[in-house]
N, C-alpha and C positions, 0 to 999 in steps of 0.2 A: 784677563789673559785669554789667549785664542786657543783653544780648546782643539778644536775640528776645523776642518776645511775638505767641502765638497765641492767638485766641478766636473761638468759633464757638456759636454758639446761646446768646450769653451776655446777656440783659436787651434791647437796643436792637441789640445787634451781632448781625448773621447770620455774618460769615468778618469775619475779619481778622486783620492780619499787620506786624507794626511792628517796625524795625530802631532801638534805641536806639544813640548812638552814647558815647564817652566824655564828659565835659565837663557844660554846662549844657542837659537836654532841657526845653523848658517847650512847653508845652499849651495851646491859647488855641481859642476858637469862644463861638460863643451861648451867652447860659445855655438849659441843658437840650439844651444840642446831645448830651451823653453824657460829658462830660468824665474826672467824678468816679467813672463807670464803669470806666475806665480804673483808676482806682486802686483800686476795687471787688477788680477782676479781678486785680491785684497783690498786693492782701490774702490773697487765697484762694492761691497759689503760696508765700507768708511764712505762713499757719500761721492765717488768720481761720476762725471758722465759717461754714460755708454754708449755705444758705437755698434751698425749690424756687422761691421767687421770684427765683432767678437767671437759671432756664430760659425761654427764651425762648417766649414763648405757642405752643402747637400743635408742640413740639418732643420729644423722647424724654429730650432730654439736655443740659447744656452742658458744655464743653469751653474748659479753659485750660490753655496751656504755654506753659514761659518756658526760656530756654536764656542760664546763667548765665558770661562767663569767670570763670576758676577761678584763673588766675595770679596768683601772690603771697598767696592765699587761706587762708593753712595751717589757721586753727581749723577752718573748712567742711572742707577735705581731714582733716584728724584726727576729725571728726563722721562723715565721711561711712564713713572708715575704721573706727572704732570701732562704726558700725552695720551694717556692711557693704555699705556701699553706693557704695565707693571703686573705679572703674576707672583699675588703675594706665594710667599714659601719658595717660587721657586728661584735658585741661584745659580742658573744660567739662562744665557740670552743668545734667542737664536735668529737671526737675520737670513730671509734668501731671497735673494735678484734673478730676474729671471728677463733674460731679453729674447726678443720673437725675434725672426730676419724679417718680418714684416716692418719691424721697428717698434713695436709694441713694448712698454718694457713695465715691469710688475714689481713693485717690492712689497716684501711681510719682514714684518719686526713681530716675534713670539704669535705667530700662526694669523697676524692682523695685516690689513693692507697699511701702508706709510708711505707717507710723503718724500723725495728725493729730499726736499729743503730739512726735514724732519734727519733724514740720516744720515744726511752733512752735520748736520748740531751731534749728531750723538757719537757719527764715527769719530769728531775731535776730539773726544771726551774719551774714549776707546782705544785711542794706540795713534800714533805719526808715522807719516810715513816720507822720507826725505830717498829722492834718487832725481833723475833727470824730469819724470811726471809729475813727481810729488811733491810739494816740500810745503806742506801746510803750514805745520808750527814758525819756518824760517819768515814766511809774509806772512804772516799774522801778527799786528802788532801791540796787541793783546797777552801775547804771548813773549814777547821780546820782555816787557815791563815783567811778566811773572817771573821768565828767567832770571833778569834782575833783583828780584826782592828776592828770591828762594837762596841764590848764590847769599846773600846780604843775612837773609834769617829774619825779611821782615812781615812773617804771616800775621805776628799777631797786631802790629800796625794800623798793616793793610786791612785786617778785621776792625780793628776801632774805629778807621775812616770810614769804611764801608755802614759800619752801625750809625755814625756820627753823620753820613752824606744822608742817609734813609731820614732822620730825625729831619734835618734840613730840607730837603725836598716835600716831607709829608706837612710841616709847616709852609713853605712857600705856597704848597698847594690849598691848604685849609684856609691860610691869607686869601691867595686870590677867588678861593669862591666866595668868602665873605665876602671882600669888597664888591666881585662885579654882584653880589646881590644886595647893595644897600638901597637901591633905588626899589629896587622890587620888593625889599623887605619894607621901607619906610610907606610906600603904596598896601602894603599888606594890613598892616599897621591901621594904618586909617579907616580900610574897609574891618576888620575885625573889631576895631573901638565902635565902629558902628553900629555893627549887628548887634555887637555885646550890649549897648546903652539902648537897641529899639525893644530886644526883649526882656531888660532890665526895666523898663520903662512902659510896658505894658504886662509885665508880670504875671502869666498864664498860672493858673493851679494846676495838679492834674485832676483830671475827669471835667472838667468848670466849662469845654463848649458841649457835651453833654447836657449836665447842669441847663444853660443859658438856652440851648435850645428848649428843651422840654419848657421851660419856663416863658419862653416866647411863645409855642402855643398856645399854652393858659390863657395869655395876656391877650393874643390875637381875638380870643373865642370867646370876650370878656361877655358881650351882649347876648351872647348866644344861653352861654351859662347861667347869668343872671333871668334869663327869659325862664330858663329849666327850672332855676333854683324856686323863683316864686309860682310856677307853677306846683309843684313837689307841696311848697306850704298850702298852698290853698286846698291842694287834695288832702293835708293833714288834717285841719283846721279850719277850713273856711268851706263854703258851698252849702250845699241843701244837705248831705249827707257824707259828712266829714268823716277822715279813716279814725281818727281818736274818738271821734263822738261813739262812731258804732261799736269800738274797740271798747270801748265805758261800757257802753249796755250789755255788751257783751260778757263782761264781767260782774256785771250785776245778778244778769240770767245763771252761770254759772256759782254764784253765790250762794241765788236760790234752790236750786239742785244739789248745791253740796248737803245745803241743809237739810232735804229732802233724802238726799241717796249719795251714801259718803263715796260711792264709787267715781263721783265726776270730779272728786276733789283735785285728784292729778292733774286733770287738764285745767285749773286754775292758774299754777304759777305760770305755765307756756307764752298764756294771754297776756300776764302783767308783765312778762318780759319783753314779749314784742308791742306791749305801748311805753313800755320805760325806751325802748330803743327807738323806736317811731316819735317818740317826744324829741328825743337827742336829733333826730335827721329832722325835724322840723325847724327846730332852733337854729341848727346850721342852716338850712334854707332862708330863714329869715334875715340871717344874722349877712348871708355872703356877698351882698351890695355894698357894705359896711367894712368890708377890708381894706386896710392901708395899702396894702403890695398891691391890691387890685387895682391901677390906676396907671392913665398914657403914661404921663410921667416915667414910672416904671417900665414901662414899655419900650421908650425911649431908649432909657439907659441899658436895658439889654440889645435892642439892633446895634446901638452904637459900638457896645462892648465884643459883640459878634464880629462887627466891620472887623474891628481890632486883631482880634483872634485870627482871621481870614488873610487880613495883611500877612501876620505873620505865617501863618499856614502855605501858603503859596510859594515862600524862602525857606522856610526851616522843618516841613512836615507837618501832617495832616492833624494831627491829635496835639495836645498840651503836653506831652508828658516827650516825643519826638522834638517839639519849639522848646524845651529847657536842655533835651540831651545835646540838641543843635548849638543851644548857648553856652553850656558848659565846655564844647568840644574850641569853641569859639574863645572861651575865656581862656583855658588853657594852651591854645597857640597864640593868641598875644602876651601870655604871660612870657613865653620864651620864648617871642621875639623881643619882648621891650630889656629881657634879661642877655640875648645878645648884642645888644648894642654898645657894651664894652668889651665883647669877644675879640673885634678888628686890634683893640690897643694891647687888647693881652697876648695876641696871636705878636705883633708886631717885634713887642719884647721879648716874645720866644723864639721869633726869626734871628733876630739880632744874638740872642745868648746863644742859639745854635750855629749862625755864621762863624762867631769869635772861636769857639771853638775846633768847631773841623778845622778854620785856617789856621790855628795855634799846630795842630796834630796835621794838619798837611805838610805845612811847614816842616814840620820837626821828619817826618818822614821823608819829603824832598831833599831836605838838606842828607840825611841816610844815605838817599839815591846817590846822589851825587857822591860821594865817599866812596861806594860800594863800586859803583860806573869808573870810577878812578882805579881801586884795584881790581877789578875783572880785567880792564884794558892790559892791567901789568902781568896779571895771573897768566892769561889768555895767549901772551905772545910765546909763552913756555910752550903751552900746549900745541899750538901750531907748529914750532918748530919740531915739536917730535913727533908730526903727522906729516913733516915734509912741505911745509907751507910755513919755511920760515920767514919770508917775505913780507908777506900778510899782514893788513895791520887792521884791528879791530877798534872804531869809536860809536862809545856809548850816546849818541845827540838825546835831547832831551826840550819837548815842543809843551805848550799846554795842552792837556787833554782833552781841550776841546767839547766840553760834556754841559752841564747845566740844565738850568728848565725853572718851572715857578713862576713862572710870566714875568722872567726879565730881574727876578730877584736873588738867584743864584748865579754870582759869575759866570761866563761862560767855561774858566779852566775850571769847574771844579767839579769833577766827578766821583763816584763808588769806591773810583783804584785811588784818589788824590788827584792833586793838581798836576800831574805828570802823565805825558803821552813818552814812550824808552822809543827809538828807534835806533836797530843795529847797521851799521856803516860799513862799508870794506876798502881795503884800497890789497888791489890782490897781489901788487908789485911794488918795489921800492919808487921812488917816483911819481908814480899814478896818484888822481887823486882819489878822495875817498867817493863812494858811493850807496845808495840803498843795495842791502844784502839783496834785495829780488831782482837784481840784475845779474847777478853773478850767473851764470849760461852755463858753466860746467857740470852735472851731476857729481860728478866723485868729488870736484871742494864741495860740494854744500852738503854732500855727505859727511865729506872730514869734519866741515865746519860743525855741522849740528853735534858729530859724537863731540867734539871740543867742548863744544858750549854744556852737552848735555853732561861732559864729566865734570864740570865745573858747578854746574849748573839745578842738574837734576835731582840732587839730594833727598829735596824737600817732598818732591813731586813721584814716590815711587807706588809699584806697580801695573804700571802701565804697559802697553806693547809698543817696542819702539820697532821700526822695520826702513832697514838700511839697503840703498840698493846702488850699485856702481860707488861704494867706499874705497875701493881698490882702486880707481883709475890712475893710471899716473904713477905708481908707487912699486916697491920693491924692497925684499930684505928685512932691512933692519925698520923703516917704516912700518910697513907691514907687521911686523912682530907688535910694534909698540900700537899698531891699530889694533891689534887685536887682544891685546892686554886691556885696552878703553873700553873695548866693546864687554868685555868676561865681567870691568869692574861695574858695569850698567846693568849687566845680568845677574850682579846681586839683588836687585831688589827691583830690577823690570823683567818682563819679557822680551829677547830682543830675538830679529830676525835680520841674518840677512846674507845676502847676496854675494859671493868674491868668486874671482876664481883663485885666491893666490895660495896655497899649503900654510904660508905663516899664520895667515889668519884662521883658515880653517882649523887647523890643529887646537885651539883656543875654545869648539864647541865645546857644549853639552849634549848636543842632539845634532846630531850632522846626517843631513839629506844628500844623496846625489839623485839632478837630474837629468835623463838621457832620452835621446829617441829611440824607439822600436820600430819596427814594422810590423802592421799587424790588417788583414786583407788585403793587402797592395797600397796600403795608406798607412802615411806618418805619423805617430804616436807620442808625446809627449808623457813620459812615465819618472814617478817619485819612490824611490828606494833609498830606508832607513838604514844606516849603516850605525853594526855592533864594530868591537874594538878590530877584529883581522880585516874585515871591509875597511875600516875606515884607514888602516896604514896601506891596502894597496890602492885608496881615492888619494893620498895622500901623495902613491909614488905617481902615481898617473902625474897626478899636477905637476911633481916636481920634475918628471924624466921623459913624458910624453910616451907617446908609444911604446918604447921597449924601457922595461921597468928590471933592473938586474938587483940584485942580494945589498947592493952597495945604496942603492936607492931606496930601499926599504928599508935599512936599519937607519938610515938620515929622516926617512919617516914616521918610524918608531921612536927615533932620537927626540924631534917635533913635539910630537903629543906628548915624551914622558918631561918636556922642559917647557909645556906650557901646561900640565898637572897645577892647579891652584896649590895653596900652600893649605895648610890642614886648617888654619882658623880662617879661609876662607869657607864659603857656600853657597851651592847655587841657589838663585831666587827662589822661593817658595810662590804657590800658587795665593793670590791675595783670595 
């Protein structure tokens, strides 16, 4: 619901500042008082192009803002969310446009910059606006199909198709990536059976090039060692003065001093520990020509085993323990590719069970349409005639939707809303033939027309802000009355605004504005004054008597208001 409206430097308006209330707001003053401005300036908040003939002569800039409640609003909250322009908690939404005469032009959606494209999508969502400028919801035909099912009562339908199209599309889609990846997966395939069977096939441990190295120095340094090792014996055991021989007499000497002076006894065992150990490293010296692992042979087989390791080091990482994380990661992507290789046949037969179905329930809801399209056409000629368009004749056509996708494996009719594209028809004269509604040129029928549709129509779809402008053209009287009984019953459960000048209709507010020019520094003013009950019976006589307004015009204007008084189990719209 539109809460506030601000505008300043905008065409005839200097400031101003107008509180909408819930219910029926309707707008009455002279022609050319600025009315239509009003709804000008509403256009540009819902998503119209702007123009520097907005700015008021000798100005820098004009400025509009509207301050929306948000409550019960969820598509706007989900839009606003989705583009980021959602402050949680808070539940209202504020929009201002701001055009330079430079041509510059600025929008903020809740204190952020926004995109023009951005607040076309959301003013739809926000309120319609139908006069000679506007008439979104009438060409949109999107919008025609909603009308359609809302009159019919087919939401929850149109919910199961919608769930049941998503199922369909997200298969068609999971289909065609599998298949266009069979080729790359079967190539996939081949190279991972590969890698898998060369390190499967050379079998790394871990720490083992480690290992392999250290053990190839050994091997390399065989001569060298063995050169060491018999020297090491000969200084044990062999030469003029062997380290054992000396270490013997050595002990011998100490023997005889023990025996002598028990004090050298300690240094006894020291000695025969280091010839029991000097025996030990002689025997190895001797013994290490004599080892089986010491040999080419051996040697061989580690360079060889090193190659190996290197192969695979150069593909899968430097260490053993990197070439088996490599192979495992390796094993486990061809285990799930060789396990999708019946994915394509299961996908297929999911396509297939989700095709049969949405077209069972498309079906079954087409067939609805149709039924539904037959009585609105019959509903519909009522309504026209008590707007004065009894002439009029309204046909529901009905095209395929024209929607699909999948790579060719979704029909092309079969979309989200069903296999139905609604477009509404006119033929505005006996005679004539029928036509697209978006041809109709007149503002005040496409006014009548929408409140028609919208009272037939709108049910389903309440809280909204509907905003009517030039719905009077054309009309008189008793029309008028019955226009504005349409408009009071829409303002049960929308926000409605709009436009007349005729007293039948006005009398039907909740909130009635007059607007008028002033003068104000030698310049024209565009000015909005809220009318309580004694205002609004002499806007009342104005309209009805013009100029001079006597006793006799008043009580016909009081008469007015008190016989378009709602009846008591009616009520005005509440704020959503």
């Amino acid at each position: 619901m539109l809460q506030l409206l601000r505008i300043r430097n905008f065409a005839l308006i200097r400031e101003l500042e107008i509180e909408f209330g819930a219910g029926l707001n309707l707008l009455t003053g002279e022609t050319g008082s600025g009315k239509s401005i009003l709804v000008d300036a509403l256009g540009l908040l819902l998503g119209s192009r702007s123009s520097v003939d907005y700015v008021r002569s000798g100005c820098d800039a004009a400025v509009v803002e509207g301050i929306f409640d948000l409550r019960g609003r969820q598509k706007v909250r989900s839009l606003l969310r989705e583009a980021g322009f959602d402050t949680p908690g808070e539940e209202r939404l504020r929009i201002r446009r701001e055009i330079s005469a430079s041509g510059r032009n600025r929008i903020h959606v809740n204190q952020s910059l926004a995109t023009l494209g951005f607040l076309k999508t959301m003013g739809g969502a926000l309120a319609d606006i139908c006069g000679q400028q506007e008439q979104r919801s009438l060409l949109d035909l999107a919008t025609h199909l909603a009308w359609l099912d809302d009159f019919g009562g087919n939401a929850e339908l149109r919910r199961q198709a919608a769930a049941l199209y998503r199922r369909l599309r997200d298969a068609a889609r999971e289909l065609e990536k599998v298949e266009t990846g069979e080729v790359e997966r079967a190539r996939r395939i081949d190279i991972l059976r590969f890698q898998v069977e060369e390190i499967r096939r050379v079998d790394p441990r871990p720490g083992e090039r480690e290992e392999l190295e250290n053990e190839r120095t050994l091997l390399s340094n065989r001569e060298r060692i063995l050169e060491r090792a018999a020297g090491i014996y000969r200084l044990l055991y062999e030469g003029e003065s062997p380290v054992l021989g000396g270490l013997a007499q050595l002990g011998r000497l100490l023997g005889e001093l023990d025996a002598l002076d028990p004090a050298w006894a300690a240094h006894r065992a020291p000695v025969e520990e280091s010839r029991y150990r000097l025996e030990d490293l002689a025997y190895a010296a001797r013994d290490c020509g004599s080892r089986s692992d010491f040999s080419a042979e051996r040697l061989e087989e580690v360079h060889q085993r090193l190659q190996a390791l290197d192969t695979l080091a150069r593909k899968y990482g430097v260490s053993c323990e990197e070439i088996l994380a490599s192979g495992r990661r390796c094993a486990a992507e061809l285990e799930a590719l060789e396990s999708a290789s019946g994915s394509a046949g299961r996908l297929r037969e999911e396509l297939a069970r989700a095709l049969d179905a949405y077209a069972a329930l498309a079906r079954t809801l087409s067939e609805k349409r149709r039924r539904d399209a037959a009585l609105l056409e019959q509903r519909i000629r009522a309504e026209f005639g008590a707007l004065a368009m009894d002439r009029m004749r309204l046909e529901v056509r009905f095209h395929p939707a024209g929607e699909g996708g999948g790579g060719g494996r979704i029909p092309a009719g079969y979309g989200p809303r069903g296999m139905d594209r609604v477009e509404f028809w006119i033929a505005p004269n006996e005679g004539e033939e029928m036509r697209p509604l978006e041809t109709i040129a007149s503002g005040g029928e496409l006014s009548r027309i929408l409140l028609a549709i919208q009272s037939l129509c709108g049910g389903a779809r309440a809280g909204r802000t509907l905003v009517f402008d030039e719905v009077d053209a054309g009309i008189g009287g008793r029309v008028a009355e019955a226009v504005g009984k349409r408009l009071r019953d829409l303002a049960r459960s929308n926000q409605v605004l709009c436009v007349t000048h005729l007293p039948h209709i006005a009398a039907f507010a909740h909130h009635h504005y007059r607007v008028c020019k002033e003068s104000a520094d030698g310049r024209t003013e565009t000015a909005v004054l809220p009318l309580e009950e004694g205002a609004r019976v002499e806007e009342l006589s104005r309209m009805l008597g013009g100029e001079t307004i006597t006793e006799k015009t008043r009580h016909y204007a009081l008469e007015m208001l008190e016989r378009s008084r709602p009846l008591p189990k009616e009520s005005t719209a509440k704020a959503p």
